[in-house]
Structures are given as C-alpha cells and as structure tokens.
C-alpha positions as CSV (number, residue, x, y, z in Angstrom):
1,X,56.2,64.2,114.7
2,X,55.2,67.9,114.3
3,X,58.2,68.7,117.4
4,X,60.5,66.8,115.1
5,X,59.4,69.3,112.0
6,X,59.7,72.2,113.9
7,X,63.2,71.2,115.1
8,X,64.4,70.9,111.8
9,X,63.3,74.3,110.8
10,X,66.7,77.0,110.2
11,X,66.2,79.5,113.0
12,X,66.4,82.9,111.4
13,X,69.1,84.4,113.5
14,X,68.8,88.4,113.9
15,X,71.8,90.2,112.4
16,X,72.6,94.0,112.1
17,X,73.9,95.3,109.0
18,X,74.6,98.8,109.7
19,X,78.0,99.2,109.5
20,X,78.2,95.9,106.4
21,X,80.6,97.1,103.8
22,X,80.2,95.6,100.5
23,X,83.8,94.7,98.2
24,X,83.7,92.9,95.3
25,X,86.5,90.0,95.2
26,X,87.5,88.1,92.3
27,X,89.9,86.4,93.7
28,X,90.9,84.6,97.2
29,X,93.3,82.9,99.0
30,X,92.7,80.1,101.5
31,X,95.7,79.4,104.1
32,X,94.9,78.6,108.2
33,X,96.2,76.4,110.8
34,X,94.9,73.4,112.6
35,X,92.3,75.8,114.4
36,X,91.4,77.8,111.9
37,X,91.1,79.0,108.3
38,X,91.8,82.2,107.1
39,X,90.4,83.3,103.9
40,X,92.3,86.6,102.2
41,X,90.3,88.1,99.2
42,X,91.4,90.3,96.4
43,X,91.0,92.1,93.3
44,X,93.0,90.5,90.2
45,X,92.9,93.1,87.5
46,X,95.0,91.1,84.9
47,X,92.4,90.3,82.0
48,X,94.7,87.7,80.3
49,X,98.5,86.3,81.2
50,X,100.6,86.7,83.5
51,X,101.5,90.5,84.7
52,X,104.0,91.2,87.4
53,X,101.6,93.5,89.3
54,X,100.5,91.7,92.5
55,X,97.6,90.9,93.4
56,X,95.9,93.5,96.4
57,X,94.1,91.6,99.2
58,X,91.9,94.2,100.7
59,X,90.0,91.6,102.9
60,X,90.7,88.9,105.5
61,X,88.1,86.6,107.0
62,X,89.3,84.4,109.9
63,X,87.1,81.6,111.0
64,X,86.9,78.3,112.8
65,X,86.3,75.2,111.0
66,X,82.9,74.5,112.3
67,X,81.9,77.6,110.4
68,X,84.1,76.7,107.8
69,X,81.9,73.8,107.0
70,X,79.0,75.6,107.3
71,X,80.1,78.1,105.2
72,X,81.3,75.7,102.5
73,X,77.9,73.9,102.7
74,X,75.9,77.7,102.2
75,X,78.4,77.9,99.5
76,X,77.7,75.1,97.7
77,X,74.1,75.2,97.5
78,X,74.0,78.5,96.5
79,X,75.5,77.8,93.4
80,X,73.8,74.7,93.1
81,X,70.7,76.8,92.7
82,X,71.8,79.4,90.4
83,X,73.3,76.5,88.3
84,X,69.4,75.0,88.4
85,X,68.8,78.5,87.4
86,X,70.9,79.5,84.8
87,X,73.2,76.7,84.1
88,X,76.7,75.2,84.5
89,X,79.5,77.5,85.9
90,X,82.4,76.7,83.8
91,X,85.4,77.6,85.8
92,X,87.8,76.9,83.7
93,X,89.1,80.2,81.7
94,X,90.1,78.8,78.7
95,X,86.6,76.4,78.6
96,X,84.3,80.2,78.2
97,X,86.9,82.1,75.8
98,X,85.4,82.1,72.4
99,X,87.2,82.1,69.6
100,X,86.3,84.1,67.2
101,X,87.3,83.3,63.6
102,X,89.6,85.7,61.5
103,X,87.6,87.8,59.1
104,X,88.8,87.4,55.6
C-alpha cells in the first residue's frame, strides 16, 4: 500500500528559469496538425467592436498532444481553484458589462 502512495505522488521535476521571459497574452489562437498543436498568443488591444487593426501574435508554443492534454488538464484545475476561490469566470463579454443607467 504505502509503494502504491508513493507512486502516485507528482514528481517535482527540476526546471531552470533563467532565461523565462514573462508576456502577457490576452488572446490566442489554437491551429496544429495530426501530430501536433500549435498555440499562437497575442495582444488584442480593441476595448469594444470591431477595429481593423490586427491582432499581433508575439508568441508561439508548439507542442505534442500528450502535453497537450496535460496541459489542458493543469489548465483546468487551475481555474477550477481560483473559481473555488473567488468565483465563477464569466467569459462571456457581454454577461460582465454593466450597464449603468442614464443620469437624469
């Protein structure tokens, strides 16, 4: 029993972040092929609308589909733990806009 416990326990892998760089994305793009997925991020500056300026991709993130899935699953229970947290995510735009009334 206590191998099986130990087995089960996430091995902390080392990694080095020395040369990390940190971008903010608020917006991304998923596209791939059958051996991969490639995952393009961005900065979308419109606030509201359409604009005709074009969204900049400044980063690209190739990966297989075994990470994929891992990655999804990290994903998910992330937010699932900052929604336990702080609440739902809405992500629907038009859902967390409030109206505000016209003074008179």
């Amino acid at each position: 029993m206590a191998e099986e416990a130990q087995s089960q326990q996430p091995v902390q892998v080392p990694v080095d972040e020395s040369h990390i760089v940190a971008t903010y994305a608020n917006f991304c793009r998923v596209t791939g092929t059958p051996e991969e997925l490639i995952v393009d991020f961005g900065l979308n500056k419109q606030v509201s609308g359409t604009s005709p300026d074009p969204i900049q991709l400044t980063q690209r993130i190739i990966v297989n589909f075994f990470t994929a899935k891992r990655l999804a699953y990290a994903l998910q229970m992330a937010v699932v733990r900052h929604e336990q947290a702080f609440g739902n995510l809405e992500t629907d735009v038009q859902k967390r806009v409030v109206h505000q009334q016209p003074k008179a």
